[in-house]
N, C-alpha and C positions, 0 to 999 in steps of 0.2 A: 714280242719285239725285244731284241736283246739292246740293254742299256748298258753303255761303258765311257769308262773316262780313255782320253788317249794322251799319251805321254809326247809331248812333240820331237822325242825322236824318230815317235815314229812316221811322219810326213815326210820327215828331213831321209832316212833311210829310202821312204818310197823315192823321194825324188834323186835316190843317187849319188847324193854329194858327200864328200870325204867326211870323213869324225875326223874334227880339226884337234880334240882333244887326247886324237893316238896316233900322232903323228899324220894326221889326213889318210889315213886309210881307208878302202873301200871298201862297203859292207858285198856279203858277196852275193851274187847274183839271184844263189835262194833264199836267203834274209832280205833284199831288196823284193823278189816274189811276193815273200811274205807279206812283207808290210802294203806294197799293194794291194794283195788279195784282200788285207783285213781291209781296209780302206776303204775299197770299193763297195766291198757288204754291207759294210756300217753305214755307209750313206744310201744302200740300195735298203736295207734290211732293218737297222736299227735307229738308235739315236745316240747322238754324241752327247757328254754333260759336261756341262759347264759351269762355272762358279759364277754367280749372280753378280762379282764384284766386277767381272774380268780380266783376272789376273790371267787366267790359263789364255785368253785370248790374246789378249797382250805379249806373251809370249812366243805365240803363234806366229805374231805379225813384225815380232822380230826374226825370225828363222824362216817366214814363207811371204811369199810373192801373192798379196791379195787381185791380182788382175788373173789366177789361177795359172798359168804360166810362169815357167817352162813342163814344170813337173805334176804326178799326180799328188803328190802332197802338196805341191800349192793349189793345185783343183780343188783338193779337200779343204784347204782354207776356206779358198771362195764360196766352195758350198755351204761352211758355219758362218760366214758372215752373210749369205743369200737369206741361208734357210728361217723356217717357221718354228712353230711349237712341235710341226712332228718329223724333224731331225734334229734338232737341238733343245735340250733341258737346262733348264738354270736354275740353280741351285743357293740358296745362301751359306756362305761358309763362315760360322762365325769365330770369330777371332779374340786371344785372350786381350787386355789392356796391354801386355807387354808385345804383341802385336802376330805372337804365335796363334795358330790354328787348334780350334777348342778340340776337332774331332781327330788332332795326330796324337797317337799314343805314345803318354809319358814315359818311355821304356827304355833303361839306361840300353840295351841292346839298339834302341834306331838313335841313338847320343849324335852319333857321325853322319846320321842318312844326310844327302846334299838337302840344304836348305830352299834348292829353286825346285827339288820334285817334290815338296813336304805337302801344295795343295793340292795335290794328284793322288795324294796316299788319304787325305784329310776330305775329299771330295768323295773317293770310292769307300769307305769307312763312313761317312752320312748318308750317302746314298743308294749304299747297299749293294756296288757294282764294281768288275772288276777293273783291274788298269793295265790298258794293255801298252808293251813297252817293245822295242825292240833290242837297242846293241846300248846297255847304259848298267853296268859293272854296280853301281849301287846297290839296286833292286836284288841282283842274284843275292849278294852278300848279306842284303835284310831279310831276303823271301820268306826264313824260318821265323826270325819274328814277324813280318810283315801278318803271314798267316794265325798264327798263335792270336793275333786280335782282330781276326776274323775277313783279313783282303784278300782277294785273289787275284795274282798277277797272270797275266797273259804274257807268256815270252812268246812270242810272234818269231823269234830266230833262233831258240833254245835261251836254256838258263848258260850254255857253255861259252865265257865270252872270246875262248879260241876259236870257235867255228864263226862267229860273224864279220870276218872282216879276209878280206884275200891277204893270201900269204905273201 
């Protein structure tokens, strides 16, 4: 059973709505594919992981529609907040006193990674699973160290962030 963390762009991309952070552009209709297909699998095939605290969910249910409408990333909410023990995984993520994540690597190379994907990098690095991601310019730019301390990212729309979004 494949175990993975999901980044919540990638729901936001299934469900079609602009990245308000480049100018509201549309991802394009094969990166929207994408993140569907992976979507659908993960809830048909695998299991979702989550962080024991509920941080990553809490995030969710700022970006998605828990009544699972309109979109299939809001489905995909619905279905983590539905689901049991065998779609969804909870995780403890433990956290230093200054309030960082024990399991994100100290690496002057991720100095700048964004601070709101740091428990998605710190959850798949404890839990030994990849993070799959769609249109979010960060990740390409960490990937080489990302890997170097042993993550694997799933670009669900390529690593190329010119190809995801219509011209």
């Amino acid at each position: 059973m494949t175990r993975c963390v999901v980044d919540t762009n990638v729901p936001i991309v299934a469900n079609g709505r602009p990245d308000t952070s480049r100018g509201s552009r549309q991802p394009t209709p094969g990166c929207r594919l994408a993140a569907i297909d992976f979507l659908e699998n993960i809830l048909r095939n695998g299991r979702i992981l989550l962080d024991a605290g509920g941080e990553i969910q809490k995030e969710y249910r700022a970006y998605l529609h828990g009544s699972g409408q309109p979109g299939v990333g809001d489905r995909f909410y619905l279905e983590v907040l539905r689901s049991g023990p065998n779609r969804v995984e909870r995780i403890d993520l433990p956290k230093r006193a200054d309030g960082s994540y024990e399991d994100f690597p100290a690496d002057p190379n991720l100095a700048n990674f964004d601070r709101s994907d740091r428990k998605f990098v710190a959850l798949g690095l404890r839990a030994k699973a990849p993070v799959a991601v769609a249109t979010d310019s960060d990740w390409v730019l960490a990937k080489t160290a990302l890997s170097t301390h042993g993550l694997t990212v799933r670009f669900l729309c390529g690593d190329d962030p010119k190809n995801w979004f219509e011209r």
